[in-house]
C-alpha positions as CSV (number, residue, x, y, z in Angstrom):
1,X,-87.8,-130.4,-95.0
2,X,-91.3,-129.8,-97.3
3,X,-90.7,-127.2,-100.1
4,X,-93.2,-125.0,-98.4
5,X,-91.5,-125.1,-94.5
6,X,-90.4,-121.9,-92.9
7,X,-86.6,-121.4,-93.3
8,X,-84.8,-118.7,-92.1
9,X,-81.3,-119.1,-93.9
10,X,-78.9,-116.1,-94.3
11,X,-75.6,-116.7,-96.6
12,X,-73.4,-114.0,-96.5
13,X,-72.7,-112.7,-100.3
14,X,-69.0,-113.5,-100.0
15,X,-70.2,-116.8,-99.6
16,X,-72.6,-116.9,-102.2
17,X,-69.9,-115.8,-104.6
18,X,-67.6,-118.4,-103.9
19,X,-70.6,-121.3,-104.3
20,X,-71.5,-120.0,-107.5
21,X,-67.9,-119.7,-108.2
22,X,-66.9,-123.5,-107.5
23,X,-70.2,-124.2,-109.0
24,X,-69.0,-123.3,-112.3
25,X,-65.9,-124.2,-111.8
26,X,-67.4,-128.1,-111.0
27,X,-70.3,-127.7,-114.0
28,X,-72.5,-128.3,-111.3
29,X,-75.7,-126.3,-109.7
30,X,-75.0,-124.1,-106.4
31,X,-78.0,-125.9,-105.1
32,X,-76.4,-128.9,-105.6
33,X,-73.3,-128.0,-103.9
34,X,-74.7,-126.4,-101.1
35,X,-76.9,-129.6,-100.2
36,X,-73.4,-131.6,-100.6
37,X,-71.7,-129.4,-98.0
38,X,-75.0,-129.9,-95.9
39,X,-75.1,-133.5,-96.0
40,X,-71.3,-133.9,-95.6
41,X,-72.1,-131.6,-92.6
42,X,-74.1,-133.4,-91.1
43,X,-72.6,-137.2,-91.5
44,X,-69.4,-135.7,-89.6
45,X,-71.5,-134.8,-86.7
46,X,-73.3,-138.1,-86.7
47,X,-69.5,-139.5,-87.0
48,X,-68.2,-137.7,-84.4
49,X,-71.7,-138.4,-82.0
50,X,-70.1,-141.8,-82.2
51,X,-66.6,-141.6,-82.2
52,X,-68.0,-139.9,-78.4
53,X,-69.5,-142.7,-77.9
54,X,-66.9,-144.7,-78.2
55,X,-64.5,-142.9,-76.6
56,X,-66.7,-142.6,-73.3
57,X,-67.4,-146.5,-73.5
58,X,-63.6,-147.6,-73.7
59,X,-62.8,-144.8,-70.7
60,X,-65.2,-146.6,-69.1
61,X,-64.2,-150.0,-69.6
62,X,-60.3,-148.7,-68.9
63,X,-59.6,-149.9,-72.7
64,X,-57.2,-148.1,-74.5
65,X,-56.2,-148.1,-78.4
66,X,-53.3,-150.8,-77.9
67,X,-55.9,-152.9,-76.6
68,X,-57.8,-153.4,-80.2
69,X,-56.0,-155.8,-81.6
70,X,-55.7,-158.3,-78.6
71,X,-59.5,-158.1,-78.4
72,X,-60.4,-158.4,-81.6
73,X,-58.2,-161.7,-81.6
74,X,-59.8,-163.0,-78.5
75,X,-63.4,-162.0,-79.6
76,X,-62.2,-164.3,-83.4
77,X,-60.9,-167.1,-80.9
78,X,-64.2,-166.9,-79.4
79,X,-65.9,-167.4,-82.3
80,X,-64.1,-170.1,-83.6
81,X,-64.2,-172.4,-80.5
82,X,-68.1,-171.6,-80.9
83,X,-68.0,-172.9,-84.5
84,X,-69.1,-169.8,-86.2
């Protein structure tokens, strides 16, 4: 986002108190805190985008967690016959 971009953010001052609060605590910046949260914030949802992704594509192929291991020993077998 550019410095000079429109945001509309609202924190609540009970939450602001406990940033600044932590902040301290941690020697750090609230800024700098706030954009960790953010960030951490938003990996997870890219995280779980894909764990849904994966869970869709193994309901679809009718694969379940106790089949992992046996494919991921047929898929090295593969690869070996195939000289990789």
């Amino acid at each position: 986002m550019k410095p000079d971009a429109d945001t509309d953010l609202t924190i609540p001052p009970a939450l602001v108190a406990a940033i600044q609060a932590a902040a301290e605590e941690e020697h750090r910046a609230p800024g700098d805190l706030v954009r960790e949260a953010l960030e951490r914030t938003m990996e997870d949802r890219e995280w779980n985008r894909i764990f849904a992704y994966g869970d869709a594509r193994a309901k679809a192929l009718g694969l379940t967690e106790e089949d992992v291991p046996r494919l991921i020993a047929e898929h090295r077998q593969e690869k070996r016959q195939a000289g990789e």
